[in-house]
PATOR-472176 format. One record per residue (C-alpha): residue in one letter; x, y, z. Coordinates in pm, 1 decimal. Layout:
N
{rec a,{X,Y,Z}}
...
! end
This chain:
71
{rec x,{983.4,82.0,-1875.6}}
{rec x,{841.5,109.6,-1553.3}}
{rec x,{439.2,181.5,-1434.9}}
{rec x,{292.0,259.9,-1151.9}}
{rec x,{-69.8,313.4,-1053.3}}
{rec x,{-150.8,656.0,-910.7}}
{rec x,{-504.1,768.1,-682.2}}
{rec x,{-555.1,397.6,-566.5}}
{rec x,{-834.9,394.2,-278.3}}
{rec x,{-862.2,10.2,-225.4}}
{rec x,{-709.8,-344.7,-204.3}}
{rec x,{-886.4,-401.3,-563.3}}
{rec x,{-789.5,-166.3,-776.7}}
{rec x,{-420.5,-186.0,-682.4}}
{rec x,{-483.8,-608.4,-772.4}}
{rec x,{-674.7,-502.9,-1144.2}}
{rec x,{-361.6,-242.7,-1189.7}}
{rec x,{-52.3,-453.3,-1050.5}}
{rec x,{-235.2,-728.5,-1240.6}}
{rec x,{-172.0,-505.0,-1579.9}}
{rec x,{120.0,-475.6,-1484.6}}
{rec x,{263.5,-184.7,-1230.9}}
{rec x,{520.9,-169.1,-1065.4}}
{rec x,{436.9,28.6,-764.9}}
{rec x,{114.0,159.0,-605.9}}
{rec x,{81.1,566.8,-493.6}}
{rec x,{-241.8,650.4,-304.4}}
{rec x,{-356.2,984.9,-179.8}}
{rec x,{-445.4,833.9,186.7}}
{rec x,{-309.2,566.2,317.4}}
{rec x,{-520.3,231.8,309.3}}
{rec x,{-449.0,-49.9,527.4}}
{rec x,{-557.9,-311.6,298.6}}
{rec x,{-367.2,-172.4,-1.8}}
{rec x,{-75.7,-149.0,242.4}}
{rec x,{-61.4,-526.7,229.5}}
{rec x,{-178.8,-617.5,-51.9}}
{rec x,{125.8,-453.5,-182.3}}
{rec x,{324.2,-592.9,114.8}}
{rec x,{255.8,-957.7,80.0}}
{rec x,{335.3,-909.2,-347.1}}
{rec x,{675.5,-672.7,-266.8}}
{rec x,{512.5,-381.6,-511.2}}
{rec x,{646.5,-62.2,-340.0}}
{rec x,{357.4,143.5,-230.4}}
{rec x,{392.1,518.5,-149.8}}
{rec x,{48.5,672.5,53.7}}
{rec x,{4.1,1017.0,139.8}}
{rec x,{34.5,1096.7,509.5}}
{rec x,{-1.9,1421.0,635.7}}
{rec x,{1.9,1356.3,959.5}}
{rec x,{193.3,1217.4,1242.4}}
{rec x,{-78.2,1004.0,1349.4}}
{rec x,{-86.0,844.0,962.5}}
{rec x,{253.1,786.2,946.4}}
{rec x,{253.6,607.3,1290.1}}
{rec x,{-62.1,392.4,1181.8}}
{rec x,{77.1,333.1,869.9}}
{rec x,{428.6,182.2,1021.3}}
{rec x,{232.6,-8.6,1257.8}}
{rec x,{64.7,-172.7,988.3}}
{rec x,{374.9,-273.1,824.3}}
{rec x,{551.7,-373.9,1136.1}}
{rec x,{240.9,-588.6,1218.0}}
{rec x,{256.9,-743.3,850.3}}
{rec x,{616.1,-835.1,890.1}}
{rec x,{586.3,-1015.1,1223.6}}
{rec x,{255.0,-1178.1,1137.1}}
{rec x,{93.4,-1006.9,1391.7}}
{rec x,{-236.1,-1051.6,1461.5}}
{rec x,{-495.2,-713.6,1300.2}}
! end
């Protein structure tokens, strides 16, 4: 079965609920710290942009994460 974790605002409430074991993350902004959080543990997480601007801040994020880029 899978389980995923929906309306997550913050960094530790997607730890408590991948630590009970989901397997992804959905959010109804998109959180930087969640964002890696979930990055660094490979749980897919899905935030809700609704905006060009979020999209583009939330790719940066991940691009930065990747490459170890400074914050």
């Amino acid at each position: 079965m899978i389980v995923g974790a929906g309306t997550i605002y913050d960094a530790p409430t997607a730890a408590l609920y991948v630590a009970y074991g989901a397997n992804f993350v959905v959010g109804p902004v998109f959180n930087a710290e969640v964002a890696r959080f979930c990055n660094r543990r490979k749980i897919p997480y899905m935030p809700g942009c609704g905006s060009a601007t979020e999209i583009s801040v939330a790719e940066e994020v991940r691009r930065r994460d990747r490459q170890g880029l400074p914050r």
